[in-house]
C-alpha positions in Angstrom: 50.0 69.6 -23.9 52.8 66.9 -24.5 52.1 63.6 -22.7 54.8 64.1 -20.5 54.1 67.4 -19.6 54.3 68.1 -15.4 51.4 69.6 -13.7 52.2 71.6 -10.7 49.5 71.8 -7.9 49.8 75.7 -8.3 48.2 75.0 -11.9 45.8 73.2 -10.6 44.4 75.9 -8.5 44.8 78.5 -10.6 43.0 77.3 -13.2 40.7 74.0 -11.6 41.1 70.6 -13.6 37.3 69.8 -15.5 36.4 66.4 -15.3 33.1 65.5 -16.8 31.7 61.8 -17.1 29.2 61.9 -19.4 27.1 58.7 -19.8 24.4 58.8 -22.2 23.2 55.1 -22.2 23.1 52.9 -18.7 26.2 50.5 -19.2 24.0 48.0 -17.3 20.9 46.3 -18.0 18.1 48.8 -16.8 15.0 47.9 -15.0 11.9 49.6 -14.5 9.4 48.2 -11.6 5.9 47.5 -13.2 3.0 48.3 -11.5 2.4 44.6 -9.8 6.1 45.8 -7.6 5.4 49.2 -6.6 7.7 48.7 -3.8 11.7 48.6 -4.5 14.4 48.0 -1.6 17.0 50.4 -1.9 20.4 50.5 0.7 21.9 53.7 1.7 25.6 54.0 3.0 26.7 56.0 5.7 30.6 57.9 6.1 31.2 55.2 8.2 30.3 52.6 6.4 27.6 51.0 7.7 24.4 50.3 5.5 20.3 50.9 5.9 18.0 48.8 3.8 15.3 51.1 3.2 11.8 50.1 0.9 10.8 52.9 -1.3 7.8 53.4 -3.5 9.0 53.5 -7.3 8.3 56.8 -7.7 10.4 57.9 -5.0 12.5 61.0 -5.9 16.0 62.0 -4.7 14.8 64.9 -2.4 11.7 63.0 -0.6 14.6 59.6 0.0 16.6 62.7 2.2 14.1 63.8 3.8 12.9 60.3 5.0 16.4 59.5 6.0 16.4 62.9 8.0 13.8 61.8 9.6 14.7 58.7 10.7 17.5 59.5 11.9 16.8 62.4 13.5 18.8 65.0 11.9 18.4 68.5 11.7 16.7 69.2 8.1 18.8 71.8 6.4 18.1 71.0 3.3 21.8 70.4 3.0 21.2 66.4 2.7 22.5 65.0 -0.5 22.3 61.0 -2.3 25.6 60.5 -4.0 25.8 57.6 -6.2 29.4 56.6 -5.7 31.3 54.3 -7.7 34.3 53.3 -6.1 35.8 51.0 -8.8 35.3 54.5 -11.2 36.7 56.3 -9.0 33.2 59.0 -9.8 30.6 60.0 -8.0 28.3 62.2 -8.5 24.9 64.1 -6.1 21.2 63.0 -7.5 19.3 65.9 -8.1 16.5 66.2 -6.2 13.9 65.9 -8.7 15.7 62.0 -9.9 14.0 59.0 -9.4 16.0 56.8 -7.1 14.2 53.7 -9.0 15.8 54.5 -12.1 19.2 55.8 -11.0 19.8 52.3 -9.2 18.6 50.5 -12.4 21.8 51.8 -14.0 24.1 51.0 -11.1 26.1 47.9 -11.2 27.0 45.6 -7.9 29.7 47.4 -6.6 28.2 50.9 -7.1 26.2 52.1 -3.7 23.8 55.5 -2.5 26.0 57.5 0.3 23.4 59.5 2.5 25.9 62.6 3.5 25.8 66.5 3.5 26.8 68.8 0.8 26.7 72.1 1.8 27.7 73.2 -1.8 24.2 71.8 -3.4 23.1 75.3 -3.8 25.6 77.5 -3.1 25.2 78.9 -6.8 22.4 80.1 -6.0 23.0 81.7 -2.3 26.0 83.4 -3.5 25.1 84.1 -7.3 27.7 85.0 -9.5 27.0 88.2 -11.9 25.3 87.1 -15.1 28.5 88.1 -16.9 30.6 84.7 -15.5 28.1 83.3 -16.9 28.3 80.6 -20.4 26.5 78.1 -21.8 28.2 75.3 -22.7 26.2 72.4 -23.6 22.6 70.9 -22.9 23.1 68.1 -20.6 19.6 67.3 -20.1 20.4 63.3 -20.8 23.5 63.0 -19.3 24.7 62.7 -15.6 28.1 64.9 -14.6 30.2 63.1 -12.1 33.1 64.1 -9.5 36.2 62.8 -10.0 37.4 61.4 -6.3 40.7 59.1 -7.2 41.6 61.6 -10.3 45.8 60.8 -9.5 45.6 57.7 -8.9 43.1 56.0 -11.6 43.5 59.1 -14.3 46.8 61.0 -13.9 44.8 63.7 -13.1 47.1 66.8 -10.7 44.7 66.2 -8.1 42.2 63.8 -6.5 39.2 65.6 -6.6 37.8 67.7 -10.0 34.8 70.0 -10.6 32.3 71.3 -12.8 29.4 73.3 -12.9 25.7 72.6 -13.8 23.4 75.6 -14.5 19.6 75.1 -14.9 16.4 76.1 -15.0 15.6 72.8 -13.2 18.8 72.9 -10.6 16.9 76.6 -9.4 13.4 75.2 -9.4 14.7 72.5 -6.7 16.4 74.7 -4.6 13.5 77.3 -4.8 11.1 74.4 -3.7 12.3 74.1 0.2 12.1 77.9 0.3 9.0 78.1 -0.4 7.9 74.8 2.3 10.0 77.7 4.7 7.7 80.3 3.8 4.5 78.0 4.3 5.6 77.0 7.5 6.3 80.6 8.6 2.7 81.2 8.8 2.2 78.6 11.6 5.6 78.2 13.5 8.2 80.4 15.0 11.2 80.6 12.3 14.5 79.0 13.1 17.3 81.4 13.9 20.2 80.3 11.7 23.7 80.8 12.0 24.8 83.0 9.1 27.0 85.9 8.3 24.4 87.9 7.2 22.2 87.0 10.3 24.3 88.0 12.7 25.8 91.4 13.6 27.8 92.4 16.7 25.9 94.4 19.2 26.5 96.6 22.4 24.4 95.9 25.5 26.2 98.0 28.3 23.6 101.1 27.8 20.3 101.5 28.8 19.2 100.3 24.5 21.2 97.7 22.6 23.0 99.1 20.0 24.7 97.4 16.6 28.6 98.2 16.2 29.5 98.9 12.8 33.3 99.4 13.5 35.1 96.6 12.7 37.9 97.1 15.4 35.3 97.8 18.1 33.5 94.5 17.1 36.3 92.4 17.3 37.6 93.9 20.7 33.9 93.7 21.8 34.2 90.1 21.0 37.7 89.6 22.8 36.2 90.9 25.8 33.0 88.5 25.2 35.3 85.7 25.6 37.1 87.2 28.6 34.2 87.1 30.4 32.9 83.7 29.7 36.2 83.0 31.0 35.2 85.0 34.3 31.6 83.6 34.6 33.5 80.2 34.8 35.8 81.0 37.3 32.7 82.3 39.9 31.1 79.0 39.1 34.4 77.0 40.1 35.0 79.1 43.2 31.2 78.1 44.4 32.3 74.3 44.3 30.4 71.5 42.6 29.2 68.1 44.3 29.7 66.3 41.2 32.4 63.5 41.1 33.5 64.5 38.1 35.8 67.4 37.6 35.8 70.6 36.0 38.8 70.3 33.7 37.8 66.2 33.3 34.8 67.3 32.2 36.3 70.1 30.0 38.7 67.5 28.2 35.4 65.5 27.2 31.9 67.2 26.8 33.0 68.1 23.1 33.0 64.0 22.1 29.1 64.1 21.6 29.4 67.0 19.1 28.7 67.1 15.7 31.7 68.9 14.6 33.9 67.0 16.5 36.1 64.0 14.6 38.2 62.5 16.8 41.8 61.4 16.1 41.6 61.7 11.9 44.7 63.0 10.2 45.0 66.0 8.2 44.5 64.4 4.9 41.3 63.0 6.5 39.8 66.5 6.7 40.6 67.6 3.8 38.5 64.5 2.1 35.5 65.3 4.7 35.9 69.4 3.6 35.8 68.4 0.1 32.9 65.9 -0.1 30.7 68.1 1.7 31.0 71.2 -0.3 34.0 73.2 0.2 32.2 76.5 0.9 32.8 79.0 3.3 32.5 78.8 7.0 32.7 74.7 6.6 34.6 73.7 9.5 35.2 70.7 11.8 37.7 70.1 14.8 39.9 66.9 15.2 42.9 66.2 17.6 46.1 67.0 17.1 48.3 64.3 15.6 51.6 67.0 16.7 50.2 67.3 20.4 48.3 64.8 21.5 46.9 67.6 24.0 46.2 70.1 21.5 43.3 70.4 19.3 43.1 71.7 15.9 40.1 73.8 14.0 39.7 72.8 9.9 38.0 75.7 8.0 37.5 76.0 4.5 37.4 80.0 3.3 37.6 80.7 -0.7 38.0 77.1 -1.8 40.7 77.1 0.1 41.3 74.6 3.8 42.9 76.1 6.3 44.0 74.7 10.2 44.3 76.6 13.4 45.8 74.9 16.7 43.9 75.2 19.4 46.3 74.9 22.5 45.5 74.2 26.3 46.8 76.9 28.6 46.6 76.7 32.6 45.7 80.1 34.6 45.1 79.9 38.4 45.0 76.1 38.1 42.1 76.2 35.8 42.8 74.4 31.7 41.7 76.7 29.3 41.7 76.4 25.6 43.0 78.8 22.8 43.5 79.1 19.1 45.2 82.7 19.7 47.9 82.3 21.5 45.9 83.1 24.9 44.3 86.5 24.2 40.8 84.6 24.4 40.5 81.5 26.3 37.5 79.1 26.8 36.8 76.7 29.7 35.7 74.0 26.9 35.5 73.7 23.2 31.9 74.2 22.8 31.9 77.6 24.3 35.1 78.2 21.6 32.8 77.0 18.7 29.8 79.0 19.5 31.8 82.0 20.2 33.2 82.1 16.3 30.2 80.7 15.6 29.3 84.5 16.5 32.3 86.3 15.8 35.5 86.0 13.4 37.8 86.8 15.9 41.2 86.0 14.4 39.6 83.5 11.8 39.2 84.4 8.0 35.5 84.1 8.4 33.0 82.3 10.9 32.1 79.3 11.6 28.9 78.6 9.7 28.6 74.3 8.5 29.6 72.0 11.0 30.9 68.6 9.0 28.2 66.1 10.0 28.3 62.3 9.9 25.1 60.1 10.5 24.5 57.0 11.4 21.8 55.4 9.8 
């Protein structure tokens, strides 16, 4: 390719821009704690910046640091945690396996390097959603040598995009993701499993008979899940006609009970959202909602489907002096945008797909 050669961003996704970092020797004086200091200070980063000094044993791996941050902090343990060792004057970063000493990693790190604590959903997608053996090539035996995400790739390398990708195969890769499936299947024996929130755990389903039934018609399930949201919408409406003696009211409360939520971002822009879809795995369902920066009264639904990140206004809509909320031009409303999340939480509705990964942020 000559060096002045355009690249269009339709290039780019048809054919995906590689960008391995391959570093075969620590550029930085390494250090490995002797017995006599079998306790190292390490300090994670949050999205937001913000910083946790935390004092690890030395043979600490990647996967039990997660899990301790999990649990101080009180997170749901998905097992879609990740520690990204970022470099931000590199413009790389790249997620620790699980089974990689922190110890060591941080030996090779220099000042301005840092651990992020954040989710990627995408950690083992590969092996959820295996391709067929035939896509499949060996290329090289990186068994010494780390693979990094490019993150600034315009900017600091010319690069058509920001963000490249590659792909790691292993027999090591599968044995960590098999690893929390089988703690799952331990704990089965002793606990009630956790109902997830999954495309193939969920199916639509009829209860006006006397037995529930499972609708395998596509057209019937998505009308079935039109009129599901119809009558949330009348469920609300008996409990406004009762009254309440709260001081607060029903379409204040509407306009603010989704602040507290996971999913929800706040007043980021659109470029924002992509970064957040990106860093945390880009896979299906992945979806977070933000305000409006068009209508400051509007909210607006992120999704990524097929590696590719798509918005859906959702629009306030008055009926009988009630605010409602819609992302369908008014063919199914919700009194709040909780109730709108779980219902395509549930069904597709109108959407590509459903929503499965909320984009988290912690606060360590």
């Amino acid at each position: 390719m000559a060096p002045n050669q355009q690249w269009s961003e339709r290039t780019f996704a048809a054919w995906g821009f590689l960008a391995i970092a391959l570093l075969q020797t620590p550029p930085f004086p390494s250090f490995i704690p002797s017995p006599k200091f079998p306790a190292i200070i390490v300090k994670i980063f949050s999205e937001d910046g913000m910083g946790k000094v935390v004092e690890i044993p030395a043979d600490m791996t990647a996967r039990d640091l997660c899990q301790l941050l999990v649990y101080k902090s009180h997170c749901v343990d998905d097992n879609s945690w990740a520690l990204v060792e970022h470099h931000p004057l590199l413009g790389l970063e790249r997620c620790l396996e699980d089974h990689e000493l922190v110890v060591q990693v941080q030996a090779s790190m220099n000042s301005d390097s840092r651990f992020l604590f954040r989710k990627n959903y995408a950690k083992y997608e590969f092996f959820r959603n295996p391709l067929e053996p035939r896509h499949l090539q060996f290329l090289a035996d990186l068994d010494d040598s780390n693979i990094f995400t490019v993150t600034t790739g315009k900017k600091q390398h010319g690069a058509p995009s920001d963000y490249g990708f590659c792909i790691r195969y292993g027999i090591l890769l599968y044995q960590n993701y098999k690893i929390p499936q089988q703690r799952k299947t331990l704990l089965a024996h002793f606990s009630a499993p956790v109902r997830s929130v999954s495309e193939n755990s969920l199916v639509a389903m009829d209860f006006s008979g006397r037995i529930g039934r499972v609708i395998d018609n596509p057209v019937e399930a998505q009308s079935a899940a039109m009129e599901e949201g119809h009558a949330w919408r009348k469920r609300s409406q008996r409990m406004n006609v009762l009254g309440s003696h709260s001081p607060l009211h029903h379409s204040s409360l509407s306009s603010v009970i989704h602040i507290a939520q996971l999913w929800f971002h706040g007043r980021i822009t659109r470029e924002e959202s992509h970064r957040i879809i990106h860093q945390q795995g880009q896979v299906d369902g992945l979806f977070l909602l933000r305000v409006s920066q068009s209508n400051p009264k509007a909210f607006v639904l992120t999704l990524c489907h097929h590696q590719k990140i798509k918005h859906f206004q959702i629009l306030p809509c008055e009926e009988d002096g009630q605010i409602f909320f819609s992302l369908d031009d008014g063919s199914t409303k919700f009194t709040d945008l909780i109730q709108l999340v779980e219902f395509y939480q549930l069904n597709r509705g109108v959407l590509p797909c459903k929503l499965r990964h909320p984009c988290t942020f912690v606060a360590l």
